[in-house]
VOFI-366623 format. One record per residue (C-alpha): x, y, z; residue number from 0. Coordinates in Angstrom, 1 decimal. Example, Ala and Ser with C-alpha at 12.3 -4.5 7.8 and 13.67 -1.06 7.14 Angstrom:
2
ATOM       px       py       pz   seq
ATOM     12.3     -4.5      7.8     0
ATOM     13.7     -1.1      7.1     1
//
This chain:
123
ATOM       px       py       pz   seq
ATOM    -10.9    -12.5     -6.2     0
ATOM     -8.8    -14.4     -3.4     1
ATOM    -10.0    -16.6     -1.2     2
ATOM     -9.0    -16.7      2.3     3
ATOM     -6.8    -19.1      1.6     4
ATOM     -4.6    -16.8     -0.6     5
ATOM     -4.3    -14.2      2.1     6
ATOM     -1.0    -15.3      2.6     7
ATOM      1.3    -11.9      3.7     8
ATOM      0.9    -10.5      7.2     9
ATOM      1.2     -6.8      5.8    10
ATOM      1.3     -3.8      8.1    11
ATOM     -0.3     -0.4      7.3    12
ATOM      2.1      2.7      8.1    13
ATOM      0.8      6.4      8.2    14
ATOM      3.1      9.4      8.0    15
ATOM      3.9     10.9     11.7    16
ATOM      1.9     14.1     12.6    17
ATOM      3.4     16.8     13.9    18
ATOM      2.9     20.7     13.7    19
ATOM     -0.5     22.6     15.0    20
ATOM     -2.7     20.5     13.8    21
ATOM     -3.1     16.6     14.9    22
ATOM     -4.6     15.9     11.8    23
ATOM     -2.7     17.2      9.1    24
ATOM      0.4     15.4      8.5    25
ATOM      4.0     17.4      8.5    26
ATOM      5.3     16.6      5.0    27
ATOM      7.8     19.7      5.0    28
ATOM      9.6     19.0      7.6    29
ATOM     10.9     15.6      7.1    30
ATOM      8.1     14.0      9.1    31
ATOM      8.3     10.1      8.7    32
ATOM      6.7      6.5      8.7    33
ATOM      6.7      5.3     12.7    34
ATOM      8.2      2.2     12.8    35
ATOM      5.3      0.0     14.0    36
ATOM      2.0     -0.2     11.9    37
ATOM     -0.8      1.3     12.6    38
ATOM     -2.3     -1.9     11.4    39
ATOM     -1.9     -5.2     10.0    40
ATOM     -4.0     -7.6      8.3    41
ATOM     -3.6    -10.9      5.8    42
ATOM     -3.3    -10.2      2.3    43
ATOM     -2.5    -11.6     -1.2    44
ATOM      0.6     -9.8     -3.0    45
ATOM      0.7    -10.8     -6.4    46
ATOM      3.6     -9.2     -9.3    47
ATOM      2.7     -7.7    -12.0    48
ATOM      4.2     -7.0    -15.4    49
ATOM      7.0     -4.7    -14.6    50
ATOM      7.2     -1.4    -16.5    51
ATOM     10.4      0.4    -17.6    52
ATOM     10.5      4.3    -18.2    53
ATOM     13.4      6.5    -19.5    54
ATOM     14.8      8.4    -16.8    55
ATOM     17.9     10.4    -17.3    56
ATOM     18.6      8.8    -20.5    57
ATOM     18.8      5.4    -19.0    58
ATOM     16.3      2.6    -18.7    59
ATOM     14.6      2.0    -14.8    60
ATOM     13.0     -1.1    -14.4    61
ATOM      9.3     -0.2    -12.2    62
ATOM      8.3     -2.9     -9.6    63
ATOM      5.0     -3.3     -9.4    64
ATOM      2.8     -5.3     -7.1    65
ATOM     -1.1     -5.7     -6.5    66
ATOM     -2.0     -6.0     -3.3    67
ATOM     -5.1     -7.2     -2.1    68
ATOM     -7.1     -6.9      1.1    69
ATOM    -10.5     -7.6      3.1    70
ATOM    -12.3     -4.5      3.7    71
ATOM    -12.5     -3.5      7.1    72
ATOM    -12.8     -0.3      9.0    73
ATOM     -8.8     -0.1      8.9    74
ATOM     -8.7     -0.6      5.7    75
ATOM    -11.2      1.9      4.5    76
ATOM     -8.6      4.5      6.0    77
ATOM     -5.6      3.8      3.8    78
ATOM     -4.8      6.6      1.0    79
ATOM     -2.1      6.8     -1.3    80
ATOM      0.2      8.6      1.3    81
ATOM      0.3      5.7      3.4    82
ATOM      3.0      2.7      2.6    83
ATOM      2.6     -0.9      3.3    84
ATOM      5.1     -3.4      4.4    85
ATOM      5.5     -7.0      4.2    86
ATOM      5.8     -7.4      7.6    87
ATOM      7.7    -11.2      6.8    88
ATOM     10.2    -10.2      4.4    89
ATOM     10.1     -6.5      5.3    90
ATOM      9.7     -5.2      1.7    91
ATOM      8.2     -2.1      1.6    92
ATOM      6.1     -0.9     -1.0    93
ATOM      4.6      2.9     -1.9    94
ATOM      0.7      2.8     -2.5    95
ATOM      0.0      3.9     -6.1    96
ATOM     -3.6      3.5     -6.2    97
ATOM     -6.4      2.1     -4.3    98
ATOM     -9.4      0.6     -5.9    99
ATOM    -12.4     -1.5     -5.3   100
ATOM    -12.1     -3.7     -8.1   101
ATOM    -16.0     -5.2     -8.2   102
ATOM    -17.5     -1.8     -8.0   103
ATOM    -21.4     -2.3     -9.2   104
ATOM    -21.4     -6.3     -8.7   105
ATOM    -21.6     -9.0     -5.8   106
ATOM    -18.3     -8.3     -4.5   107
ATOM    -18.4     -4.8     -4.1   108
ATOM    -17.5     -3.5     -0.9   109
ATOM    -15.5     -7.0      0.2   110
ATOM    -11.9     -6.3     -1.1   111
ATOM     -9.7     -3.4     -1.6   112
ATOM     -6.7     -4.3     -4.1   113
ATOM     -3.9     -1.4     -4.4   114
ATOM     -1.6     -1.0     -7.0   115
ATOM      2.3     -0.6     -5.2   116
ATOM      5.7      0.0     -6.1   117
ATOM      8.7     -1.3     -4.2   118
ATOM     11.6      0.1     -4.1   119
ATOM     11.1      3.8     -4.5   120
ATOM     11.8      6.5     -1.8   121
ATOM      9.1      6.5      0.9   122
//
């Protein structure tokens, strides 16, 4: 796992807008989108991974993966795969695949959050 000292990325936390009847439940049908200031930030360690490539209309995409990885915290607990994260330096933004807690059962469990994210898809 990192150490503090490889939390280098300011990386901001974004939440879909909510709008409709209900506070809570976001308003996916209607175009509803990322607000344009987090609703958090916090240091983190991005780090590539292998890229991937898929067959998609007969012709080869290239998938660009990155692993993310973050203290836990209150904030952090929150996030979900319909959130996004941005790297709030370069401003590289970056859909959340997956969010695991990679020491689950050891001495680390519960420290660090590390999520699996893909840049440049649609958001």
């Amino acid at each position: 796992m990192p150490a503090a000292g490889d939390l280098r990325y300011r990386v901001g936390f974004y939440t879909r807008s909510t709008s409709g009847n209900s506070p809570d439940v976001p308003d996916y049908g209607s175009g509803a989108d990322y607000p344009t200031t987090a609703t958090f930030t916090v240091w983190a360690n991005i780090a590539p991974r292998l890229g991937g490539e898929a067959i998609l209309a007969n012709r080869l995409t290239g998938k660009n993966f990155v692993n993310v990885t973050v203290r836990q915290s209150t904030n952090t607990d929150l996030v979900d795969t319909d959130w996004i994260c941005k790297d709030e330096g370069t401003g590289d933004t970056f859909n959340i695949r997956s969010v695991i807690d990679p020491h689950q059962g050891d001495s680390y469990h519960g420290l660090w959050w590390e999520m699996l994210c893909e840049k440049g898809v649609a958001v």
